[in-house]
mmCIF file of the N, C-alpha and C atoms, coordinates in Angstrom:
data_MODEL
# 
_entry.id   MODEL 
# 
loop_
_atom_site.group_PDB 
_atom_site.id 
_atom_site.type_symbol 
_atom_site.label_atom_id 
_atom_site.label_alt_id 
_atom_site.label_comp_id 
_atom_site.label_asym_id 
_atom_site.label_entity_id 
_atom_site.label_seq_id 
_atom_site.pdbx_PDB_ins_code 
_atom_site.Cartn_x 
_atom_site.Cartn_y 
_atom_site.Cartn_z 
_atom_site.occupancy 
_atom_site.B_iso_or_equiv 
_atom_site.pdbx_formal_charge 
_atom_site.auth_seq_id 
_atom_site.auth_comp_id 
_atom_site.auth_asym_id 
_atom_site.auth_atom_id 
_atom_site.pdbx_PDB_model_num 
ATOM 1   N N  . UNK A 1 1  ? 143.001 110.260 98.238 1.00 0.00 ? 1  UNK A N  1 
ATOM 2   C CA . UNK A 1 1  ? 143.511 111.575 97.920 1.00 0.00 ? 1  UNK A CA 1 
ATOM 3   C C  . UNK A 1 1  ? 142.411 112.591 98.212 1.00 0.00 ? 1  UNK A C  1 
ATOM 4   N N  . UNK A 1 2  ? 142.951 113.593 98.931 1.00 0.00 ? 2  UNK A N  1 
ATOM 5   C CA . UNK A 1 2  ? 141.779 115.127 99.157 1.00 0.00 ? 2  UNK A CA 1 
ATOM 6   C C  . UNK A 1 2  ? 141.650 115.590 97.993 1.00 0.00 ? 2  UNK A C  1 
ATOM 7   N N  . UNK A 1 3  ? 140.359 115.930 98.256 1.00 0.00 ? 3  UNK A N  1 
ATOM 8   C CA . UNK A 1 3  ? 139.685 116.983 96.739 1.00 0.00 ? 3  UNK A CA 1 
ATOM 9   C C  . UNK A 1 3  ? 140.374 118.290 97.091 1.00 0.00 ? 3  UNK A C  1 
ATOM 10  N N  . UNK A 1 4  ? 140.921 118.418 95.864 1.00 0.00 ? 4  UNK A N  1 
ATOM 11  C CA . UNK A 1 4  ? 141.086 119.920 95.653 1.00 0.00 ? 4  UNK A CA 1 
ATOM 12  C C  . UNK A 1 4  ? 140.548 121.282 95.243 1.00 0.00 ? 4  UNK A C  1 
ATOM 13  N N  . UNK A 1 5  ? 140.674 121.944 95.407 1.00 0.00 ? 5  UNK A N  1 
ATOM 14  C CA . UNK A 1 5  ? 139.455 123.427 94.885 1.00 0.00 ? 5  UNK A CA 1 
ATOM 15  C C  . UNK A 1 5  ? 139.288 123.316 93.322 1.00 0.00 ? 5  UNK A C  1 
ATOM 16  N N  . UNK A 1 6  ? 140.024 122.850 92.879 1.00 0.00 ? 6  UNK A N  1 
ATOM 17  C CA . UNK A 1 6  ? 139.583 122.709 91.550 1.00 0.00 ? 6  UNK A CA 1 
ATOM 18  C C  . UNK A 1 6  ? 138.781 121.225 91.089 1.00 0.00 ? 6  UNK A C  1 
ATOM 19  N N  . UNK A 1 7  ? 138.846 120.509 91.420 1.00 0.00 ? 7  UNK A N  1 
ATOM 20  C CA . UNK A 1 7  ? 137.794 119.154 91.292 1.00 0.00 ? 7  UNK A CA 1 
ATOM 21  C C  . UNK A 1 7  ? 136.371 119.330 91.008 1.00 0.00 ? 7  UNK A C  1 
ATOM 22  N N  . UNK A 1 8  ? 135.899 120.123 91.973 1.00 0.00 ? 8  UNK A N  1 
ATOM 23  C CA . UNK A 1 8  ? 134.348 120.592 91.305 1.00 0.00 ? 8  UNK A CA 1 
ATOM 24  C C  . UNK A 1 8  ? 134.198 121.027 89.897 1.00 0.00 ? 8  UNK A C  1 
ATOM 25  N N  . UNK A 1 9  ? 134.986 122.424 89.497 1.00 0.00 ? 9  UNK A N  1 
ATOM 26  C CA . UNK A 1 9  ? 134.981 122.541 87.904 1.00 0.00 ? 9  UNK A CA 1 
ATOM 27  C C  . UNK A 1 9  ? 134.887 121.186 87.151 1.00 0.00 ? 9  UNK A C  1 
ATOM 28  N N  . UNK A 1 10 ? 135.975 120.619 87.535 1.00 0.00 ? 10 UNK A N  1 
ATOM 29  C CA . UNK A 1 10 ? 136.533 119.187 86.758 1.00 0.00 ? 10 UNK A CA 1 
ATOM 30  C C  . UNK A 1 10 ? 135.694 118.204 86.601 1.00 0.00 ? 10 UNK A C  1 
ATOM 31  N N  . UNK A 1 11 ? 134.937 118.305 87.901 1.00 0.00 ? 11 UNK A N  1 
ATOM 32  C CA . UNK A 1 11 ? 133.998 117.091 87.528 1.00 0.00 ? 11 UNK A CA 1 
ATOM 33  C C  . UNK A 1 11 ? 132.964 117.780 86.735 1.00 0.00 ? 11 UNK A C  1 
ATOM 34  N N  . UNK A 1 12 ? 132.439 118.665 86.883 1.00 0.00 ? 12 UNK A N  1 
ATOM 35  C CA . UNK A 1 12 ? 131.143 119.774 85.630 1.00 0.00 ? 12 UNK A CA 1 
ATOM 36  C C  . UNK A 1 12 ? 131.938 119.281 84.224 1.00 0.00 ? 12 UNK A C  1 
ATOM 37  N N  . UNK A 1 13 ? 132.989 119.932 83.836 1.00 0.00 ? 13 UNK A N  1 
ATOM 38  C CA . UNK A 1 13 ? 133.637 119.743 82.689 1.00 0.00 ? 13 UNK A CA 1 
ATOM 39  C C  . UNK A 1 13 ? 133.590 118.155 82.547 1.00 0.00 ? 13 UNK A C  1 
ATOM 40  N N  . UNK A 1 14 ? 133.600 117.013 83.222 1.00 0.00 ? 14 UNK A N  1 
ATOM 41  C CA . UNK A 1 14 ? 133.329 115.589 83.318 1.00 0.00 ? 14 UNK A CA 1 
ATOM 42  C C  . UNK A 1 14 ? 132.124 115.265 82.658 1.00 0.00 ? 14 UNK A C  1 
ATOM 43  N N  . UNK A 1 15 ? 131.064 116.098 83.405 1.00 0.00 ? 15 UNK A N  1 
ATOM 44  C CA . UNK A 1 15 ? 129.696 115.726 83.147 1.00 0.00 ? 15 UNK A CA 1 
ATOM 45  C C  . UNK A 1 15 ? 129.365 116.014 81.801 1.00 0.00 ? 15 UNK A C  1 
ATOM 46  N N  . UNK A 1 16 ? 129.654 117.347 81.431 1.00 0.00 ? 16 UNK A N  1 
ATOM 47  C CA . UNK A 1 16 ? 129.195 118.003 79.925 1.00 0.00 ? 16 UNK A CA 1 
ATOM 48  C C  . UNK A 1 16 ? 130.039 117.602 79.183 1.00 0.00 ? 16 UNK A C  1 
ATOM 49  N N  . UNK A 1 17 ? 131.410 117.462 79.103 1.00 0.00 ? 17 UNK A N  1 
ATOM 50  C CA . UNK A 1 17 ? 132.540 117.127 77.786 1.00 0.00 ? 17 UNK A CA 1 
ATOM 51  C C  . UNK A 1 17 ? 133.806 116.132 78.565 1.00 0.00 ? 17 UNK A C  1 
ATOM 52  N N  . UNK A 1 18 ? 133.291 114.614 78.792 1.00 0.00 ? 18 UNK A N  1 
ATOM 53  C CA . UNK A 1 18 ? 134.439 114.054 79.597 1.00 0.00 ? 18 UNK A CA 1 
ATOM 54  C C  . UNK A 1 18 ? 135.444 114.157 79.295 1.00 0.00 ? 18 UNK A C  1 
ATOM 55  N N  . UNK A 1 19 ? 136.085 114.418 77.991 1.00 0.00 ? 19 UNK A N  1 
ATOM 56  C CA . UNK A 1 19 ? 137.821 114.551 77.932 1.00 0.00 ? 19 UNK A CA 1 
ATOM 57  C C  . UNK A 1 19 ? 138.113 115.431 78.509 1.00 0.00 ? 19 UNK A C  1 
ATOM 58  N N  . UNK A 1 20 ? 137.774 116.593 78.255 1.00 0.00 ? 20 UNK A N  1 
ATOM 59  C CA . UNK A 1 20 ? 138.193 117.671 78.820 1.00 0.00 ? 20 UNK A CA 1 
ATOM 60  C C  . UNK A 1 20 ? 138.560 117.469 80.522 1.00 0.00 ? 20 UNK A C  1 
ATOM 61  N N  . UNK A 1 21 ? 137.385 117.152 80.926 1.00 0.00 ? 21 UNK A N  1 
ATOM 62  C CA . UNK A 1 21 ? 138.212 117.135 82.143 1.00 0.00 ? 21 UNK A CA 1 
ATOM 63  C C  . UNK A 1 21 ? 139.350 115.832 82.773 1.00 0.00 ? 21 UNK A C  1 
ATOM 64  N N  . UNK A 1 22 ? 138.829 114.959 81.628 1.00 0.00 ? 22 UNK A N  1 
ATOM 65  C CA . UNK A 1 22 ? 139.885 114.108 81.741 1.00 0.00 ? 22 UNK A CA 1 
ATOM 66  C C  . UNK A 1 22 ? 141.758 114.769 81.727 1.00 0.00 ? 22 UNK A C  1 
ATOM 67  N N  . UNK A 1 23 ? 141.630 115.924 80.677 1.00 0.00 ? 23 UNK A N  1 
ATOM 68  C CA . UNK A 1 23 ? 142.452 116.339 80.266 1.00 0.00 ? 23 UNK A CA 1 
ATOM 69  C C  . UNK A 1 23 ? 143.164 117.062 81.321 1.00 0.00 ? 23 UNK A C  1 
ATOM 70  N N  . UNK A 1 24 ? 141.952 117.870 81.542 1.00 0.00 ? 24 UNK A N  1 
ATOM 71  C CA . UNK A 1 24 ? 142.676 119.016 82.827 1.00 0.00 ? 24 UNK A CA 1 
ATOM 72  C C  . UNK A 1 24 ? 143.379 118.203 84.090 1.00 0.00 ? 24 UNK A C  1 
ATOM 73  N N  . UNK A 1 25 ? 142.826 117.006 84.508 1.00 0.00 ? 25 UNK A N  1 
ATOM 74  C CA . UNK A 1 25 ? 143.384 116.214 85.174 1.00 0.00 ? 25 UNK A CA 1 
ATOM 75  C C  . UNK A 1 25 ? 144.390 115.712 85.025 1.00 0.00 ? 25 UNK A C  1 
ATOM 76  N N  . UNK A 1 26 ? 144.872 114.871 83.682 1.00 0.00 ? 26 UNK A N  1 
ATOM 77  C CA . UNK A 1 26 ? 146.425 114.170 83.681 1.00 0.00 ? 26 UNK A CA 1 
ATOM 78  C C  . UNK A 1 26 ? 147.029 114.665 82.779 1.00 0.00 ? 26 UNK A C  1 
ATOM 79  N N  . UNK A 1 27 ? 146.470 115.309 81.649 1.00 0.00 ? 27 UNK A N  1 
ATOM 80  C CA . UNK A 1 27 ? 146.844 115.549 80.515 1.00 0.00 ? 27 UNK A CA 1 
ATOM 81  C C  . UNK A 1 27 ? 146.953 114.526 79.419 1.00 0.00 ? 27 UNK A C  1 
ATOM 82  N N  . UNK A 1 28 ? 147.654 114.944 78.393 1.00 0.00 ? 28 UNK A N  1 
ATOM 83  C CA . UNK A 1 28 ? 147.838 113.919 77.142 1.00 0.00 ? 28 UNK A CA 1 
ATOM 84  C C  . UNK A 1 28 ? 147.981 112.538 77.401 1.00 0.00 ? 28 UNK A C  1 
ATOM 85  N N  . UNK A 1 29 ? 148.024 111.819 78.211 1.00 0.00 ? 29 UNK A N  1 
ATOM 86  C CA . UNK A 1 29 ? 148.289 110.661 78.260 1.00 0.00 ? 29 UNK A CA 1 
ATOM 87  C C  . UNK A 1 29 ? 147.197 109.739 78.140 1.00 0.00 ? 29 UNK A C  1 
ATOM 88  N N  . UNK A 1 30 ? 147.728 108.247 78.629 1.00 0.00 ? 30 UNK A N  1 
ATOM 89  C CA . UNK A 1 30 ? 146.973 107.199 78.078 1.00 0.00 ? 30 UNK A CA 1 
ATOM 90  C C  . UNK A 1 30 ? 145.463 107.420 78.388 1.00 0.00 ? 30 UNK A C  1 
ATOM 91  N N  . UNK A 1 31 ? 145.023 107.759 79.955 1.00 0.00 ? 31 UNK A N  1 
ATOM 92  C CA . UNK A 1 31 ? 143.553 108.251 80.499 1.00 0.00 ? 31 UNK A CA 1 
ATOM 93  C C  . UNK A 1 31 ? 143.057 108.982 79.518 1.00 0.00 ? 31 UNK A C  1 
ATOM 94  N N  . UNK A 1 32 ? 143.642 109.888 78.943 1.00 0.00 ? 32 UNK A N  1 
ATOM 95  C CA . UNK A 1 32 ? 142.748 110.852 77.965 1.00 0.00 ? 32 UNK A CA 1 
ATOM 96  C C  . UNK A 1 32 ? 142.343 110.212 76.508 1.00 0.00 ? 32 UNK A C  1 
ATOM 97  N N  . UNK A 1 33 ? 143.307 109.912 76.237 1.00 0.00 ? 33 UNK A N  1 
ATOM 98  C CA . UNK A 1 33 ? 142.715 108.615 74.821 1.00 0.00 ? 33 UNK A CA 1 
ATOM 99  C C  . UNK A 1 33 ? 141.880 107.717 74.864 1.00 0.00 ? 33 UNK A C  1 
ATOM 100 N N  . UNK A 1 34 ? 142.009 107.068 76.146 1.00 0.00 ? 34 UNK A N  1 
ATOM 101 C CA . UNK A 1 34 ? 141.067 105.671 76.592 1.00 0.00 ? 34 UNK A CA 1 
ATOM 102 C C  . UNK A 1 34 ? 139.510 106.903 76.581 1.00 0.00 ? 34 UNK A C  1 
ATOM 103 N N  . UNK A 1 35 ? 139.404 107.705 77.104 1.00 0.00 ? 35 UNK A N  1 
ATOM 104 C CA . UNK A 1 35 ? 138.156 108.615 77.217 1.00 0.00 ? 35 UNK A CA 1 
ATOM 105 C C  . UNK A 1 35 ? 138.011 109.252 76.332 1.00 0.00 ? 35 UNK A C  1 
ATOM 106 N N  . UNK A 1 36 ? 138.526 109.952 75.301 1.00 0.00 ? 36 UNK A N  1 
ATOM 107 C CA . UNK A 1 36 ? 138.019 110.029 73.949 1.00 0.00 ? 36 UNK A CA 1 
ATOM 108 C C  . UNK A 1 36 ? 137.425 108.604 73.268 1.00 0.00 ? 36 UNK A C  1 
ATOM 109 N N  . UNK A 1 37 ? 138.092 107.393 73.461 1.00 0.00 ? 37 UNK A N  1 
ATOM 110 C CA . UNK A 1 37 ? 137.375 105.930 72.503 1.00 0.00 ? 37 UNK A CA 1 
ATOM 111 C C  . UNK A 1 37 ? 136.163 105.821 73.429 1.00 0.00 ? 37 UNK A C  1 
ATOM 112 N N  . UNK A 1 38 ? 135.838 105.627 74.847 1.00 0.00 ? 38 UNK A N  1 
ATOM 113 C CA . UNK A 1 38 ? 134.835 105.751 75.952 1.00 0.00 ? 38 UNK A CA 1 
ATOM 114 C C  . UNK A 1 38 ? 133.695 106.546 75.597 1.00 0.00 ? 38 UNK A C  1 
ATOM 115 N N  . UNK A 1 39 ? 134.102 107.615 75.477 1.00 0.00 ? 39 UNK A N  1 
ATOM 116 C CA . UNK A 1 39 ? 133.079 108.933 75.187 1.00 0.00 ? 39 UNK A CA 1 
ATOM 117 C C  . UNK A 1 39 ? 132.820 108.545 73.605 1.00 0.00 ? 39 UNK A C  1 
ATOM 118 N N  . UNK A 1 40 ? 133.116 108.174 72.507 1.00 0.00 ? 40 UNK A N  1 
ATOM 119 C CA . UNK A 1 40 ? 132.779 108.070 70.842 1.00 0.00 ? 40 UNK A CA 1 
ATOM 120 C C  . UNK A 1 40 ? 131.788 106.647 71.213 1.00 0.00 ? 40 UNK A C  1 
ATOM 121 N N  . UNK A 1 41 ? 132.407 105.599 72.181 1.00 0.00 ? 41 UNK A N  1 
ATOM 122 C CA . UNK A 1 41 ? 131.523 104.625 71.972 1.00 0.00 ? 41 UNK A CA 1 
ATOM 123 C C  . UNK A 1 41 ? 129.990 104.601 72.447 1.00 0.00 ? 41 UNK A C  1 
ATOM 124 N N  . UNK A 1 42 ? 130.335 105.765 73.892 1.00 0.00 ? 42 UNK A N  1 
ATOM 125 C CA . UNK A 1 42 ? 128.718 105.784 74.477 1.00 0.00 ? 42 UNK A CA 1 
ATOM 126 C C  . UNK A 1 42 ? 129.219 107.193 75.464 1.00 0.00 ? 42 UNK A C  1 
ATOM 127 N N  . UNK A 1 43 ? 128.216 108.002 75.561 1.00 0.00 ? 43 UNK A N  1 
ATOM 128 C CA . UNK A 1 43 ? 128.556 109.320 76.463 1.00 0.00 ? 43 UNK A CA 1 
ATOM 129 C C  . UNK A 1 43 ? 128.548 108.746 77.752 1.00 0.00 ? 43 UNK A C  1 
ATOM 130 N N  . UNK A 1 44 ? 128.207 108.088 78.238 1.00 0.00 ? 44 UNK A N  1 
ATOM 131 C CA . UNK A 1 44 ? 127.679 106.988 79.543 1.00 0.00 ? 44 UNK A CA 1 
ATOM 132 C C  . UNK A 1 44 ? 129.498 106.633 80.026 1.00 0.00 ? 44 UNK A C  1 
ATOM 133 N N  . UNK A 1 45 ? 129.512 105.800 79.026 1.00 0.00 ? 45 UNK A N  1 
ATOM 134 C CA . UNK A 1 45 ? 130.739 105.459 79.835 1.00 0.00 ? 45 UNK A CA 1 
ATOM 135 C C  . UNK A 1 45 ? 131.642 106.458 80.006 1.00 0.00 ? 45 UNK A C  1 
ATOM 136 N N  . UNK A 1 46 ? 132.063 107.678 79.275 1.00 0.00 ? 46 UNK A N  1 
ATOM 137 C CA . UNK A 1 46 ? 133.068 108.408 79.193 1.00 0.00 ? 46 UNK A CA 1 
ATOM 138 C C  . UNK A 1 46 ? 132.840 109.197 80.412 1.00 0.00 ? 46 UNK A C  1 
ATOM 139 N N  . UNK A 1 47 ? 131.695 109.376 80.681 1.00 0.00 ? 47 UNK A N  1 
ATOM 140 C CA . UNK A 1 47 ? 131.310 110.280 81.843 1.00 0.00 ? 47 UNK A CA 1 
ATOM 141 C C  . UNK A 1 47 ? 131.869 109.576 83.425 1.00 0.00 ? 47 UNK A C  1 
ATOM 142 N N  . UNK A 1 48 ? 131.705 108.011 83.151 1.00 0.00 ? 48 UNK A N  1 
ATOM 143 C CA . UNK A 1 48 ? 132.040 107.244 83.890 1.00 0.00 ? 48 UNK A CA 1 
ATOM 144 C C  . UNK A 1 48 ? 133.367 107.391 84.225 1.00 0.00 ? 48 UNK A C  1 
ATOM 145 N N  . UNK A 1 49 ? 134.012 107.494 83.054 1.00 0.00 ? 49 UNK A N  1 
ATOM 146 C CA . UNK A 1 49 ? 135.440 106.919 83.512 1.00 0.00 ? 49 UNK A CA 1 
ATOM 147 C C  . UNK A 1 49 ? 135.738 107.988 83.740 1.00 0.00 ? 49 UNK A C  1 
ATOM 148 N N  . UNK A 1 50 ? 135.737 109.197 83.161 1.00 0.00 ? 50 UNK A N  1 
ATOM 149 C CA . UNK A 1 50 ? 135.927 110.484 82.941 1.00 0.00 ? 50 UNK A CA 1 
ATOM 150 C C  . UNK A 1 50 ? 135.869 111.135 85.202 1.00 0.00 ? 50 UNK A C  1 
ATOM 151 N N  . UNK A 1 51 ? 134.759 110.736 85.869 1.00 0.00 ? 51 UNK A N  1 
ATOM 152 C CA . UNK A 1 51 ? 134.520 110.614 87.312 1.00 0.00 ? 51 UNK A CA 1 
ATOM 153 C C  . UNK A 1 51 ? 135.796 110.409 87.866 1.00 0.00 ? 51 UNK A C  1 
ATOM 154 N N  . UNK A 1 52 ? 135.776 108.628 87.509 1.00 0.00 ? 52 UNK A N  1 
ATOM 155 C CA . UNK A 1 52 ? 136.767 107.865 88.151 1.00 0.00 ? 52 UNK A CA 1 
ATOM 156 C C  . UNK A 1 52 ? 138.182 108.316 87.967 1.00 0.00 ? 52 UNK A C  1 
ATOM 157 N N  . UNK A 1 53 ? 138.767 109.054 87.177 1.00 0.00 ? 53 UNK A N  1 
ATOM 158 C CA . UNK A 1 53 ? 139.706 109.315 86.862 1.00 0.00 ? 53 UNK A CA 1 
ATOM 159 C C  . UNK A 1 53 ? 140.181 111.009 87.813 1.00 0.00 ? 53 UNK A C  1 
ATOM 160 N N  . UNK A 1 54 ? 138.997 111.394 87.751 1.00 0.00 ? 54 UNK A N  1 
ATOM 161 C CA . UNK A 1 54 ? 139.206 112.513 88.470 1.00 0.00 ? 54 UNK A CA 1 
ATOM 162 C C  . UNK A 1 54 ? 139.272 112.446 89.790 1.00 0.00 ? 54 UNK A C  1 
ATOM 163 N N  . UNK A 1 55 ? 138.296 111.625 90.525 1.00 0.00 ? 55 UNK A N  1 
ATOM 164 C CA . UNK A 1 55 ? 138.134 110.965 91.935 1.00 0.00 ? 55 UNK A CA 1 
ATOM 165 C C  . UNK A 1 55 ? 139.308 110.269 92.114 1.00 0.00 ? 55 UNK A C  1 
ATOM 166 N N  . UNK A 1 56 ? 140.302 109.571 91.638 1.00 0.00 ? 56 UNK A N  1 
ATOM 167 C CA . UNK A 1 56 ? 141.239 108.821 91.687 1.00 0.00 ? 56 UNK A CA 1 
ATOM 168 C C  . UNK A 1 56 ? 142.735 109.215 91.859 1.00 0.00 ? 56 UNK A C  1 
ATOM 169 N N  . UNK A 1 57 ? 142.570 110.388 90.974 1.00 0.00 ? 57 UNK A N  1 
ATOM 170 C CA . UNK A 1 57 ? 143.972 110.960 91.036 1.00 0.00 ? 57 UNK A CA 1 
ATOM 171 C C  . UNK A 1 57 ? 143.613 112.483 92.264 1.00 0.00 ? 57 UNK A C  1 
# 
């Protein structure tokens, strides 16, 4: 999938507060919960998945 003009924000918002941009990406759904438990267990991973999720969709 092409990056879109908004992806850069998304991934910043990734780096500093991963739900959020988890959020802006799919919204309420399962991705955003799994990255709130991700992000509480270690900032590391949330940032991680928080990437992948954005890069992905």
């Amino acid at each position: 999938m092409p990056l879109t003009a908004t992806d850069p924000i998304k991934i910043i918002f990734a780096i500093i507060f991963p739900p959020l941009g988890v959020f802006l990406e799919v919204g309420l759904k399962g991705h955003f919960w799994l990255n709130i438990l991700l992000t509480l267990c270690g900032f590391i991973p949330g940032i991680v998945h928080a990437l992948y999720v954005i890069l992905k969709h």
